[in-house]
C-alpha positions as CSV (number, residue, x, y, z in Angstrom):
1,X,74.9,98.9,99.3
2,X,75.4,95.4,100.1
3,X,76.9,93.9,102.7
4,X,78.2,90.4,101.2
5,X,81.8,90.0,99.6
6,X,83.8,87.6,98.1
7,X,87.6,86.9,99.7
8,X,90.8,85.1,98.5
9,X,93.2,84.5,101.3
10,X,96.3,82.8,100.5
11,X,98.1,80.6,103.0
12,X,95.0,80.3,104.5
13,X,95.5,76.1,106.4
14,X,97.3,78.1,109.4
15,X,99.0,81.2,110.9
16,X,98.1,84.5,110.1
17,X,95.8,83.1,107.5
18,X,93.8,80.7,109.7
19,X,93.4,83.2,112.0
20,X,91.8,86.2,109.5
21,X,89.5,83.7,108.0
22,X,87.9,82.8,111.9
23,X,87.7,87.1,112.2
24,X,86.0,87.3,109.2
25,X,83.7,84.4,108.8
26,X,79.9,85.3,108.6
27,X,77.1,84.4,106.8
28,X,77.5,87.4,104.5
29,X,81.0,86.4,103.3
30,X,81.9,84.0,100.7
31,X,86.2,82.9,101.0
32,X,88.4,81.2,98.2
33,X,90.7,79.9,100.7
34,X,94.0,78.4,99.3
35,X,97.2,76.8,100.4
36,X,100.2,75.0,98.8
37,X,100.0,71.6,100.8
38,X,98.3,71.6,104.4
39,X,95.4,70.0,103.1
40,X,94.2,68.9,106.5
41,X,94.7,72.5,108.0
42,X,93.2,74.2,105.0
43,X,89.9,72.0,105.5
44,X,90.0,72.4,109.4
45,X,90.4,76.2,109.0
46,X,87.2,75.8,106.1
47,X,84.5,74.0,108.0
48,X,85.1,76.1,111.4
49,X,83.6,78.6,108.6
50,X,81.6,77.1,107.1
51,X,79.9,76.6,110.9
52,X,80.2,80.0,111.5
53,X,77.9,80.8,108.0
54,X,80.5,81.5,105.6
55,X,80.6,79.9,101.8
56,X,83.6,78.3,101.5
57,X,85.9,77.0,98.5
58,X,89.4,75.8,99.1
59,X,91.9,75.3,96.5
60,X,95.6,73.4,96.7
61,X,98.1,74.6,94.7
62,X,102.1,76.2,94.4
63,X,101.2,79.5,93.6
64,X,105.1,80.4,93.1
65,X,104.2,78.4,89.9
66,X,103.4,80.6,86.7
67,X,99.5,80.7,86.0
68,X,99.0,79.2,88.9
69,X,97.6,82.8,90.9
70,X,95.8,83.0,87.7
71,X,94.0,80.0,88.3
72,X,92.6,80.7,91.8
73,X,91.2,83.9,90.5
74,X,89.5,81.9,87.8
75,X,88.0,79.2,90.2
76,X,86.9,82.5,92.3
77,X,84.7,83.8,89.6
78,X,83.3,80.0,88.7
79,X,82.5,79.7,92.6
80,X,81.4,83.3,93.4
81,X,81.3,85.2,90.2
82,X,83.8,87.2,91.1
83,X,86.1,88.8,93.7
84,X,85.5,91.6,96.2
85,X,89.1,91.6,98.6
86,X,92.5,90.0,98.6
87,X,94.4,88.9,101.3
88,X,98.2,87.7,99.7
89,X,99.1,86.3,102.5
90,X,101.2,83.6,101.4
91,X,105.0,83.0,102.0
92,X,108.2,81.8,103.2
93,X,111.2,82.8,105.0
94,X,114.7,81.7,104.2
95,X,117.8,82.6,106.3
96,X,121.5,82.9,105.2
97,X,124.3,85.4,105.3
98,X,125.0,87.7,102.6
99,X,128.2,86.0,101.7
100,X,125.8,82.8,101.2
101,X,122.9,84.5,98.7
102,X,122.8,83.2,94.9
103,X,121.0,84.7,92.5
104,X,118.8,81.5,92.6
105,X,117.9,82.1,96.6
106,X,116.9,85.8,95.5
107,X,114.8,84.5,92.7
108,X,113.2,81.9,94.1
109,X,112.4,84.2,97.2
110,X,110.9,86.5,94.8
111,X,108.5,83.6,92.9
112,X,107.6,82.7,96.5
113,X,106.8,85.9,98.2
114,X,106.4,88.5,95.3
115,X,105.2,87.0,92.3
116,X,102.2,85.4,93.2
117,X,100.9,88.7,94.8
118,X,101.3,90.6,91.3
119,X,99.4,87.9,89.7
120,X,97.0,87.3,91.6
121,X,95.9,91.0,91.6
122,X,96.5,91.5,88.2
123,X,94.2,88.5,87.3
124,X,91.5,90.1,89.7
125,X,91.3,93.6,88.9
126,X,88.4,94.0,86.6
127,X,87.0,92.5,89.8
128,X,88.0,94.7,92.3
129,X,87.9,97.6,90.4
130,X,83.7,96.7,89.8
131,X,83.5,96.0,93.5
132,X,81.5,98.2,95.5
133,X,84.4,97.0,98.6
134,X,87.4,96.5,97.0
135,X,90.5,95.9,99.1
136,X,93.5,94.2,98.6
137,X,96.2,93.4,101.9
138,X,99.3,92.0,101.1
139,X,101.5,91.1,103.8
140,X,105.5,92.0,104.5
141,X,107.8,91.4,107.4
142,X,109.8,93.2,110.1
143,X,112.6,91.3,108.3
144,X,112.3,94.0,105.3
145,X,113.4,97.0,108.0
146,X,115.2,95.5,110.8
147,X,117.8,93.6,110.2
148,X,120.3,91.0,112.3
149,X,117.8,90.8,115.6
150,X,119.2,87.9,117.5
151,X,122.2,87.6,114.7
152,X,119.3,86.3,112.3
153,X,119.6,87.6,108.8
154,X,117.3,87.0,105.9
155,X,118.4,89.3,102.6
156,X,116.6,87.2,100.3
157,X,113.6,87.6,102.2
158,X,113.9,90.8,102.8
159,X,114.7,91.8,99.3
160,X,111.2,90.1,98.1
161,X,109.0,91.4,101.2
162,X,110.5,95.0,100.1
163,X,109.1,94.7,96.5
164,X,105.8,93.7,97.9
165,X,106.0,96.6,99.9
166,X,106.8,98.9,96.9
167,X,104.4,97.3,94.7
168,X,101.8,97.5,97.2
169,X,102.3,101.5,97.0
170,X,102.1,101.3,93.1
171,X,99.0,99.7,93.0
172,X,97.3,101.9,95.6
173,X,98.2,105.0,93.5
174,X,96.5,103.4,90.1
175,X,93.2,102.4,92.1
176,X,92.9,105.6,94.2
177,X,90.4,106.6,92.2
178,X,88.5,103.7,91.5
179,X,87.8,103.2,95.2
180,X,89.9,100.3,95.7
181,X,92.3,100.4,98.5
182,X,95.3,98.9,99.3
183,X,97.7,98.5,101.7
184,X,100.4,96.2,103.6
185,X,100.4,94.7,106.9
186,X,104.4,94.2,108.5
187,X,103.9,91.6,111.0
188,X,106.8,91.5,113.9
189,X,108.1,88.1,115.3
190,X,104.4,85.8,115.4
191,X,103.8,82.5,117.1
192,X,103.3,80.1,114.6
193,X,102.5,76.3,116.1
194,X,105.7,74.5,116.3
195,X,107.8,77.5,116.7
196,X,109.4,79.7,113.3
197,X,110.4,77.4,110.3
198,X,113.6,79.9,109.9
199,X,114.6,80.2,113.6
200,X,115.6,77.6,116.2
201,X,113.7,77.3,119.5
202,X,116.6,79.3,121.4
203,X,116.2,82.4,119.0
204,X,112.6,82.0,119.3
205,X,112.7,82.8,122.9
206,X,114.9,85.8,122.4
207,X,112.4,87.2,119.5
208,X,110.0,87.9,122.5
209,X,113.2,89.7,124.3
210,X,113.6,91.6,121.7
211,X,110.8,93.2,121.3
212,X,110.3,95.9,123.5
213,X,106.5,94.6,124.9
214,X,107.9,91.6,125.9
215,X,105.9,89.3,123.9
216,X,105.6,87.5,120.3
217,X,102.7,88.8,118.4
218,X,99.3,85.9,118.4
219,X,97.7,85.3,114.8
220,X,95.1,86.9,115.8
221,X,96.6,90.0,116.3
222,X,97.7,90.3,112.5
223,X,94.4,89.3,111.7
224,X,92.8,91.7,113.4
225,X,94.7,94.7,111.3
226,X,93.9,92.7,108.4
227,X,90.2,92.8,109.0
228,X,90.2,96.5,109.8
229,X,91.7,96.9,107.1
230,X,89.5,94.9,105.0
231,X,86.5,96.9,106.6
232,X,84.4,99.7,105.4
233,X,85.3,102.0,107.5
234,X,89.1,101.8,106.6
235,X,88.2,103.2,103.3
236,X,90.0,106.6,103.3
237,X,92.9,104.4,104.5
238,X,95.5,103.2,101.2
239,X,98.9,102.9,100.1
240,X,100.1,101.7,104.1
241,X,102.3,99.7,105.4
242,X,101.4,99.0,109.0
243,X,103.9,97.3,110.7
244,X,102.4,95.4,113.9
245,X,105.4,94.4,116.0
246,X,104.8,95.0,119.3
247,X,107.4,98.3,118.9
248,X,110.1,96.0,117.7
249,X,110.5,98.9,114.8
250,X,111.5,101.6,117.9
């Protein structure tokens, strides 16, 4: 049984992203790293793994446009020759109230966090389904259960996270039996350089109030699920959702 595989990870030039590619990158593993327009991050982020061993393509592109998912997993197999693990990491947040939501803010929240993820797999599952380590992690948010933490809402958001969530659970039922897992990760409040795109600074603060261990979750500690996850020895493990929140979900 080898050892080597062959990894998308979306929204890979920083965050969450960043921070699984550095956990992962060895000379066994071969990334298709992607992002919509951090060029500069995406390519930092690829030579720190290339350094550490790691084959490394990197691919710019919207993936909320149609085909465009499609597209990475078609550059995967030209680079690699195929696809082991997927990590739809990927997204944005968006904020309003209720009273505020349009039909286009749901839908576009939907191309952005939910669409891409269906494609992408879709596209790759011969691939995963041949894979001796097939995995799949998609990831959701806190903003899917909890809702109104510091007054902060996000419906559309959490409309879209929730079908990854549920499609996430679908897909692990159909490839039980192929060997393939699949689950979520549910990341609490997470620094991210800069502060939240969604939040101001003074919410920010009050994130790490809010949660009951007193601190915002690092990167690194989503990635670190995300690797297990992606490891062997999570096999048995498949149709999760692990939220990692520092207890904010108590």
């Amino acid at each position: 049984m080898t050892d080597n595989r062959i990894i998308i990870i979306t929204g890979a030039g920083s965050g969450i992203g960043a921070a699984t590619v550095a956990r992962l990158a060895a000379p066994d593993t071969s990334f298709l790293l992607s992002t919509r327009s951090n060029r500069d991050g995406l390519e930092t982020v690829a030579n720190a793994a290339r350094c550490a061993g790691a084959q490394v393509h990197t691919w710019l592109g919207d993936l909320s446009e149609e085909g465009a998912a499609s597209e990475l997993v078609s550059v995967a197999r030209d680079t690699f020759g195929g696809i082991d693990q997927i990590v739809s990491n990927a997204g944005k947040a968006s904020k309003s109230a209720f009273r505020d939501l349009t039909r286009d803010d749901v839908l576009a929240a939907m191309s952005v966090n939910t669409l891409p993820m269906v494609e992408l797999v879709t596209a790759a599952m011969d691939d995963l389904v041949q894979s001796s380590w097939g995995r799949v992690v998609t990831l959701s948010s806190f903003v899917t259960h909890d809702f109104g933490i510091n007054g902060v809402l996000f419906p559309a958001t959490s409309a879209s996270k929730g079908a990854v969530e549920a499609l996430t659970r679908a897909l692990a039922f159909e490839l039980a039996q192929s060997g393939v897992s699949v689950n979520c990760v549910a990341p609490g409040y997470t620094r991210k350089v800069g502060g939240h795109a969604a939040i101001g600074a003074e919410a920010w603060k009050a994130a790490a109030a809010a949660t009951p261990n007193g601190k915002l979750a690092e990167p690194e500690d989503i990635a670190a699920t995300i690797a297990f996850l992606l490891s062997r020895d999570a096999g048995h493990i498949t149709g999760q959702v692990l939220r990692v929140d520092g207890g904010l979900s108590l």
